[in-house]
N, C-alpha and C positions, 0 to 999 in steps of 0.2 A: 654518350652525350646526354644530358639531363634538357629535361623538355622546355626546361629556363636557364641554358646558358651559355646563352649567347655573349652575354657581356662579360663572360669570366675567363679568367687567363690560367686560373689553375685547375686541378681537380680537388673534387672535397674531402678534406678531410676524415679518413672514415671511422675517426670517433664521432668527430660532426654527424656524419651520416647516422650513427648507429644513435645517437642522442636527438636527432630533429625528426628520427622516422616515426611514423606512426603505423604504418602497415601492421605492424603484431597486434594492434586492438580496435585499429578501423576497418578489416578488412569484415567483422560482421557488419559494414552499412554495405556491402556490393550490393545485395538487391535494390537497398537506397539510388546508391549512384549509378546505377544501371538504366533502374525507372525514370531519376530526375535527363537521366543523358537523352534516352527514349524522346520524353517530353520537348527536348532541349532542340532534337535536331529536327525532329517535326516541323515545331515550329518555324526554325530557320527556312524549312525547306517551302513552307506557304509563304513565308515572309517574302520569298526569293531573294534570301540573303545569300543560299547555298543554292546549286542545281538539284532541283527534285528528283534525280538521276543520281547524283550524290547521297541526297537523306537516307533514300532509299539502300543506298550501297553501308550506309553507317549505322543506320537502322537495322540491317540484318546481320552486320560485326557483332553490333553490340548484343543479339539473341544469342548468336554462336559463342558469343564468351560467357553470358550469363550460362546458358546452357552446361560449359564446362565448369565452369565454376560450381555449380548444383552436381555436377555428378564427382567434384574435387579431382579431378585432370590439373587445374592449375597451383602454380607455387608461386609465390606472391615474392618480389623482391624488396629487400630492404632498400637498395640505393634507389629506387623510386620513389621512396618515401612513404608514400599514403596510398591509401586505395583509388584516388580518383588519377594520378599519374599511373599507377599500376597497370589499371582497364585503360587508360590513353593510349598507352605504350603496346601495348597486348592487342588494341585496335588497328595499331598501324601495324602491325606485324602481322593482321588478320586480314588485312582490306589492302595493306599500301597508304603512301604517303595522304589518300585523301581522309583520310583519318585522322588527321590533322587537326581539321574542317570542324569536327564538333566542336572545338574550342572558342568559335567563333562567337563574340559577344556575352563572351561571360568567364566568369575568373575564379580559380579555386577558392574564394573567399567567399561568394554565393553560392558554389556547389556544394561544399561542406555543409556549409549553411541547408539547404535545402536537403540536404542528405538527414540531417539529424531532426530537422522537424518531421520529415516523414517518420525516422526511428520514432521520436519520444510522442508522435502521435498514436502510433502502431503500438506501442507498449502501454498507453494512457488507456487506451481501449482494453488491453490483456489485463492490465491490474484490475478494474471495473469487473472486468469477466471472473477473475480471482474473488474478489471481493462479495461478489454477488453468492457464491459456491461456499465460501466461508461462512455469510451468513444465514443459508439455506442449511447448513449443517446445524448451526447453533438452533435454529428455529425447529427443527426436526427434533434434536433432545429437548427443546423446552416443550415441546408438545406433548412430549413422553411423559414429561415431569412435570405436570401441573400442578399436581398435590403432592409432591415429593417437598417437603420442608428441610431449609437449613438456618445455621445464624448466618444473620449478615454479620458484616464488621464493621468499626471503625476503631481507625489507629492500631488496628488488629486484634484489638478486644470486641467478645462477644457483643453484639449491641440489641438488635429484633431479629426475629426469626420472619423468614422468607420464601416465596416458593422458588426454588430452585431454575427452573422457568423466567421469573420474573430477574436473578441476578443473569441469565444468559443471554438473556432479551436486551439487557444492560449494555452488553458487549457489543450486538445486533445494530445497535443505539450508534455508538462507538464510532462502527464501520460504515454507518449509511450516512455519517458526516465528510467519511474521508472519502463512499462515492461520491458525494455531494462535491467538495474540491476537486476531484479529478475531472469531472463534468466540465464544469466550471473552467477549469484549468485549457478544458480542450480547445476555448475557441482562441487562448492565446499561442497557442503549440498551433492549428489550425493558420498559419500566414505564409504564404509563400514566397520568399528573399529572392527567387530564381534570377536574375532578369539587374538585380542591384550593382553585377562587377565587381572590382575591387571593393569599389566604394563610393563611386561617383556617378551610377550609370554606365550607359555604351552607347556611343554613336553610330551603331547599328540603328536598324530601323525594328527591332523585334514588337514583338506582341508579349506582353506578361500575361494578360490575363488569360490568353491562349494556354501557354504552358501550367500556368493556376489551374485551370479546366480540365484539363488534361491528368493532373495530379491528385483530384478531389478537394485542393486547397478552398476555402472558404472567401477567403480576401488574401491582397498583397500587401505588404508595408508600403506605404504608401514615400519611404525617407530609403533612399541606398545608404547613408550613411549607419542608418540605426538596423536595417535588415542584415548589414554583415555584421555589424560590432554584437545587437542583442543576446543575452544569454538568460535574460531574464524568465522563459520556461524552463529551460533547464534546472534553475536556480527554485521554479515554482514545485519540479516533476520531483526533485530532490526533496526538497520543505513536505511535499504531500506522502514519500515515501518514508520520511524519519518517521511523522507522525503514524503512519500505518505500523510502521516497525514497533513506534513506544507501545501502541495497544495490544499488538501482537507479543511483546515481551511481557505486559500486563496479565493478559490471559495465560501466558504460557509460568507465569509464575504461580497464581492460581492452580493451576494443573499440577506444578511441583510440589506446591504444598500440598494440595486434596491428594496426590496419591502418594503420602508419606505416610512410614507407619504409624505418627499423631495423629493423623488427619481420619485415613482411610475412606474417604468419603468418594473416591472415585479409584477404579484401575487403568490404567491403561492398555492397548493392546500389544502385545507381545511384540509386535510388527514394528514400534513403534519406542521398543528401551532398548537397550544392551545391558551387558550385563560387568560382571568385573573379572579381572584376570586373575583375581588370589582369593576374593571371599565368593564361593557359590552362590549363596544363599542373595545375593544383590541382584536387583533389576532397578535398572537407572533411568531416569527420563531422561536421557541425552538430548534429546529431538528438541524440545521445550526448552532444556536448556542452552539450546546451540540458538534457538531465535531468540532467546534472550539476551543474550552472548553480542552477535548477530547486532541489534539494534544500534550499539554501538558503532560500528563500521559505516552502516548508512548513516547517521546522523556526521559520521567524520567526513564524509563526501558532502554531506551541505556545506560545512565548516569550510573546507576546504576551495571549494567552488564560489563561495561569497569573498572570501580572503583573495584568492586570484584574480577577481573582476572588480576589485572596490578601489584601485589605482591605476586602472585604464583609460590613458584616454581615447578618443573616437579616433581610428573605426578598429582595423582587425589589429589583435599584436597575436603574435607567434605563442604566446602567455594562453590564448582561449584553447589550443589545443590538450590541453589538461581539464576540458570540461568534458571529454571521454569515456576517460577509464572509470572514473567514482561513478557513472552514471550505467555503464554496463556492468560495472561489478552490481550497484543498488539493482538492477533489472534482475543480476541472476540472482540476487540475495532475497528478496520480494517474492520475487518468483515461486523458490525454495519453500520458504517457508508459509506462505500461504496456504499452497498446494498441502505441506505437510500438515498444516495446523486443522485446514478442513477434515483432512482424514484421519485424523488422530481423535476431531472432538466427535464423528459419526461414529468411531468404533468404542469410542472408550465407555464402558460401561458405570454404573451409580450405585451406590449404598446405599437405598433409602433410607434402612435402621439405623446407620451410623452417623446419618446427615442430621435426622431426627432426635437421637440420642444427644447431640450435638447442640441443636437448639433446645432440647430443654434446661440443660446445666449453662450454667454464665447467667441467669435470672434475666433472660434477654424479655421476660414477657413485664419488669419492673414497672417502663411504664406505661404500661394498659393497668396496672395498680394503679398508680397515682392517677390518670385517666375517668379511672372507673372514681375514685375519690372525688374528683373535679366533677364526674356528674352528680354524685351526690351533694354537691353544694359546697366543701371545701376549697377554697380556694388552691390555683394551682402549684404556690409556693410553698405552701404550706403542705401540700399534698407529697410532695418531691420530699421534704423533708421526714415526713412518717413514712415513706417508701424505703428510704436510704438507711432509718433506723432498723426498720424491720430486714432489708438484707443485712446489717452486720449481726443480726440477730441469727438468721438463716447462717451465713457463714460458721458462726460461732458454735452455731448447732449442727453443722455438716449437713443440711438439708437443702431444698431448692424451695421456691414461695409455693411450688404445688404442692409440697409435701407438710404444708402448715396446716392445723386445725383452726378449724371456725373461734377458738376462744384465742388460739394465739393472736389471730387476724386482729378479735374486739381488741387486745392488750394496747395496741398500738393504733383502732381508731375503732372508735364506737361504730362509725356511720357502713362497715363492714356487714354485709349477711350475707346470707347461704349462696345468695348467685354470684358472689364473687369465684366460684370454683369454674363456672362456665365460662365469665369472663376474663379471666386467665389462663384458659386452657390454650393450647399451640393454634389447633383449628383457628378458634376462633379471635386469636390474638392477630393473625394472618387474615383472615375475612376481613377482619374489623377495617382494613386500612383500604375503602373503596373510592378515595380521594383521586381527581383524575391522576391516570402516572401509580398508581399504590399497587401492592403488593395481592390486593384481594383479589379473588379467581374475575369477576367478569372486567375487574379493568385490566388483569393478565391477560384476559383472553383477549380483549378491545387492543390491548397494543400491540398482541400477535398478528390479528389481522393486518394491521395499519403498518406493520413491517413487512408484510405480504404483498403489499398493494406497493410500496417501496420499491420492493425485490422486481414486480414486477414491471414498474412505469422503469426501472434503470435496464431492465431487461428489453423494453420496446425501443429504448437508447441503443444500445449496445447493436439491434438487429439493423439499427437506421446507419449506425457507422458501420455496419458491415455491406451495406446497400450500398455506399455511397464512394 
């Protein structure tokens, strides 16, 4: 007999069944709805909605199944549907019909509800903690590498040369935006629905802010109709995970190029390629290339989660059940690859000669020429313009601007002398840019710190949600 049907004169159909269940991918929220039930019957039981002799009796069901459930003694059935009929059903069969009794003044469309904000609060905190570990990796090679010089790029042509440091610190940048949204994101995930019903309230006499308390929830919705219909975190936890994904695919493309035989500018560790089934001589970045890969999928889970909720109207339709699966798959995809990507960028080792080698060819030091022209009084269009001739010059001659002599310099501007060799050099093409945010050593070192202090005010977050 199904816990709702009473009004029904048949049995259900069990393709119906095997198509309405949700059991196969809610049955990761049991801790969820275990905890929300905990809070649920408490309550009732001060309310004296239920016999405090009851709570108690449902109160100690409900440990004895969580308990099995943790050591997997149970098998979860499909014609129950979902996980919170599951543990109903597994309650009364634990305690007896007063097991009932926890259902009192509230409806699977708050406990869902309340099941999943605890989930994407609990994972909003894990990614933050991810993020953090990520960052600390990249911050640890650029400290290694503060005078390790590469090109930067643009459009993927060589452009200035860089401390190597200063592009990872980049990344750093990146990710302390997207803890920044997950932060942020927390106090909307932070609301407890518990208490809403259906959709209308309950003419019980309950306490919500009691169960709120009890849950660590921050505030209530203060609207039953909008605490069961909202998906609007979900819709945020997804938006903040695509974008974690794009920069994660970012770097991880970076990584594929730098350890390609053109590149050579970084290896990987062994731990962390495969290899190929017919050529030996192959070592693949898989790993970088699978979060690549990867980004896609979570980005199809937002897509798909906006497309489902943008023709609903108030309160639950049977439709939000599909805000689920995209969201534990994005959890273990998130997960994955962070975990991976920290460990991949701690071990993977650097070229400095080939990084180097690298920024001197492409003429990436051009314009600290027309620069250096501009302080001699040239104007700086004009400046651009003898720059540009003297590279097709260099081209044509197969040489790089360091490898030009003092008379070639004069050919193409009088205002040229001897210390033009200093100021062109790599060193100091790199120093020169000490503009706040620039690539020269004390504002690299100035933004390491400030990404330290970052690391660690999100890290004083992180200890307060585990407090709390």
């Amino acid at each position: 007999m199904k816990l709702w049907g009473g009004r029904f004169t048949k049995e259900t159909n069990q393709l119906v069944e095997a198509f309405n269940a949700s059991i196969l991918f809610d049955q990761q929220l049991a801790e969820e709805d275990i905890a929300g039930s905990l809070a649920h019957v408490a309550m009732l039981g001060r309310c004296g909605i239920i016999a405090k002799e009851e709570a108690e009796q449902i109160k100690e069901g409900l440990i004895t199944i969580r308990e099995r459930i943790r050591r997997g003694e149970i098998e979860f059935r499909i014609e129950d549907e979902d996980i919170h009929m599951n543990i109903e059903r597994l309650l009364i069969e634990e305690i007896g019909p007063v097991g009932g009794k926890l259902h009192t003044g509230r409806s699977r469309n708050d406990q869902a509800q309340v099941d999943f904000h605890l989930y994407v609060r609990r994972q909003t905190v894990q990614m933050v903690e991810l993020l953090v570990a990520l960052q600390e990796a990249l911050l640890s090679q650029a400290r290694e590498h503060v005078d390790t010089i590469l090109s930067g790029y643009t459009h993927l042509q060589k452009a200035q040369p860089v401390r190597l440091a200063h592009h990872l610190i980049a990344y750093v940048s990146m990710f302390e935006r997207d803890i920044e949204r997950l932060i942020d994101s927390y106090k909307r995930v932070d609301l407890c629905p518990l208490g809403a019903g259906a959709m209308a309230g309950t003419t019980f006499p309950i306490d919500r802010h009691d169960v709120a308390e009890q849950l660590g929830f921050a505030r209530l919705y203060d609207n039953s109709m909008d605490a069961v219909s909202d998906r609007d975190y979900v819709v945020e936890f997804l938006a903040h995970s695509s974008l974690i994904m794009v920069h994660l695919s970012r770097l991880a493309e970076e990584l594929i190029l730098w350890s390609s035989d053109e590149f050579r500018y970084i290896e990987l560790d062994d731990a962390f390629c495969t290899g190929s089934s017919m050529m030996p001589q192959k070592k693949n970045p898989d790993i970088p290339e699978l979060v690549r890969g990867k980004s896609g999928r979570v980005i199809g889970h937002l897509m798909g989660i906006l497309t489902t909720i943008k023709g609903l109207p108030l309160t639950y339709n049977k439709d939000l059940q599909e805000d689920k699966e995209g969201l534990f798959d994005t959890v273990h995809t998130l997960q994955g690859s962070l975990q991976l990507m920290a460990q991949m960028i701690a071990t993977m080792t650097v070229n400095k000669k080939r990084m180097a080698s690298g920024a001197e060819s492409g003429f990436t030091n051009a314009t600290d020429l027309a620069d250096y022209l501009v302080n001699k009084g040239l104007p700086f269009r004009e400046a651009h313009e003898v720059v540009g001739r003297l590279v097709l010059h260099c081209i044509q001659e197969k040489k790089t601007l360091n490898a030009c002599s003092l008379s070639e310099f004069q050919q193409f501007s009088s205002l040229v002398e001897e210390d033009i060799f200093k100021a062109i050099s790599l060193e100091q093409v790199v120093e020169a840019r000490k503009s706040y945010g620039g690539t020269a050593r004390v504002q690299v070192e100035a933004t390491w710190k400030r990404k330290q202090k970052q690391i660690e005010a999100a890290k004083v977050w992180l200890h307060e949600k585990s407090q709390s």
